[in-house]
N, C-alpha and C positions, 0 to 999 in steps of 0.2 A: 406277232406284233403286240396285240394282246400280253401276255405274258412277258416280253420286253419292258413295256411300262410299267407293269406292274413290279416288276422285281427295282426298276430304277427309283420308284418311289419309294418301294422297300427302302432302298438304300441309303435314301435322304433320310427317311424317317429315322433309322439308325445314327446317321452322324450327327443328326439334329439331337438326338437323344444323348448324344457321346459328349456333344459340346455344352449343353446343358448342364450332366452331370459335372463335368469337367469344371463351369462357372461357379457350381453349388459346391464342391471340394473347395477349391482356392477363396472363393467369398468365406467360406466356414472356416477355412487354416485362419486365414487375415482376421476375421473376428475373434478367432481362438486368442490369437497372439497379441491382440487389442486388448482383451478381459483378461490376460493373464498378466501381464508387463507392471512392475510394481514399482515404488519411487522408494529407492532404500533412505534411508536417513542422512545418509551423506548427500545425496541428490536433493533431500528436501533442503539440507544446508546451507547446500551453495545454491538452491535458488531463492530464498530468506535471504542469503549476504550481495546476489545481486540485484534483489529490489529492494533493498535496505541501499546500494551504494549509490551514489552521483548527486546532481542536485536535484532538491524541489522546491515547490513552491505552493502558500494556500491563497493565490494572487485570483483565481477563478472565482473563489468562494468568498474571497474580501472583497471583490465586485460586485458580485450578485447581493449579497448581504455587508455594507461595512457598521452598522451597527451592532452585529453580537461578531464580525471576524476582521482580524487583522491578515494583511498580509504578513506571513513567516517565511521566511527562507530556512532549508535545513540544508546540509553539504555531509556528504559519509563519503568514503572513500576507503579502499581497502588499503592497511598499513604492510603487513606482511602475509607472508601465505607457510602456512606452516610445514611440517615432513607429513603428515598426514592428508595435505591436502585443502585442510581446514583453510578458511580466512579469518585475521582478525583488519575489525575492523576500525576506524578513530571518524570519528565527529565529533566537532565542533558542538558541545553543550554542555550547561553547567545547570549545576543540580541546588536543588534549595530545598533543606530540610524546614520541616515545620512543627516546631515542639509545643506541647504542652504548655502553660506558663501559669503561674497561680493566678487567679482572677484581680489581686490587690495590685501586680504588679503592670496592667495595660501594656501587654507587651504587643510589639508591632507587627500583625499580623492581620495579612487582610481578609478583612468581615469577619473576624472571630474563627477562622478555617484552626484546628487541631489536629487534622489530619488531612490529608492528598491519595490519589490515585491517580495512577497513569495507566490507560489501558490501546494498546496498538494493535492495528491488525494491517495485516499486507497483501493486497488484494492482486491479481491475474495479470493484473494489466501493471504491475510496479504504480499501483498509488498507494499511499497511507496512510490509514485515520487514524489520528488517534485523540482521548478522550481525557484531557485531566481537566480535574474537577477537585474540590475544596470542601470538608466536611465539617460542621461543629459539633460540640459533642453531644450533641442529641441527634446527629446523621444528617441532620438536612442539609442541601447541598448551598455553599454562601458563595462560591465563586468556581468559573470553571462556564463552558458550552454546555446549554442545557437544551437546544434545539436540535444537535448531531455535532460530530466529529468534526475537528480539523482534516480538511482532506490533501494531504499533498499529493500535486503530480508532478512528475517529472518534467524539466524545466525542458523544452524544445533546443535540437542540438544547437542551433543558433544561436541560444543567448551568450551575453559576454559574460567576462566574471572579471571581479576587481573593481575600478573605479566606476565600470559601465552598466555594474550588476543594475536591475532594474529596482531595486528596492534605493539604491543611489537617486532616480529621480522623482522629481513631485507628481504626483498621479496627475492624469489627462484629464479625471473631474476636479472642481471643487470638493473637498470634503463639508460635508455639510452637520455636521455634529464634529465639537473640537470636543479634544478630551483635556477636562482640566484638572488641577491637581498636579502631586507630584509624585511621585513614585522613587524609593530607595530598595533596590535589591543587593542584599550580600549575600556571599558568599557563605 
């Protein structure tokens, strides 16, 4: 009898040892193929073109702060898909150069800006900040966020678009700083 148990616990001690090893094989394959798995350039592509597409909005952050943030809406949307796979994509925005001007001539440029940057970045979760800003020519910065990004998120799939877009109605506070003046942007 003796020797009966003994050999049975033998025997567990073995499959216990079998299954173990067996858990530490397969954990290690699964890690292997974790740390090896690589995002080739066209995977980075189209995941850039689908947190680049759809709507947003920086309605979150013109809440919490509306004195340095507007609400923006931006709309992308993929236009064609090309033989390679690629997307191109078309959104709505227009672009505005900002030139030099001789100093005699007061040319229309807000706060003396001589130069611009845009700088964007696209973050895990499809939001996007991005950063323009307004320079004069000694670099200090005369317009533009100077506290962080505009941060768009992606608009909840509920919202409407068209007459009902939310940017359509009067915000649910008072604004309590009006902005005056007038503003002329061309093209």
């Amino acid at each position: 009898m003796g020797r009966n148990s003994e050999s049975d616990s033998n025997g567990w001690s073995r499959a216990r040892g079998l299954v173990v090893k067996t858990l530490v094989l397969i954990g290690g394959a699964l890690l292997l193929k974790r740390f090896t798995k690589s995002t080739t350039r066209w995977d980075h592509a189209r995941i850039v073109a689908r947190s680049l597409s759809g709507e947003k909005f920086s309605r979150e952050q013109a809440s919490r702060n509306p004195d340095s943030y507007f609400n923006i809406r931006t709309l992308t949307c993929p236009a064609t898909e090309m033989v390679d796979g690629s997307n191109v994509l078309y959104f709505e925005q227009r672009f505005f150069m900002v030139k030099p001007c001789p100093k005699d001539l007061k040319c229309d440029v807000e706060n003396g800006a001589t130069y611009c940057t845009s700088e964007l970045t696209i973050l895990k979760n499809n939001e996007i900040h991005t950063w323009d800003r307004g320079y004069d020519d000694d670099g200090n910065q005369v317009w533009g966020v100077k506290e962080g990004p505009y941060e768009f998120k992606p608009a909840p799939a509920s919202s409407f678009n068209g007459m009902f877009s939310p940017l359509n109605f009067a915000p649910s506070q008072p604004m309590e700083k009006r902005i005056e003046g007038s503003f002329v942007l061309q093209e």
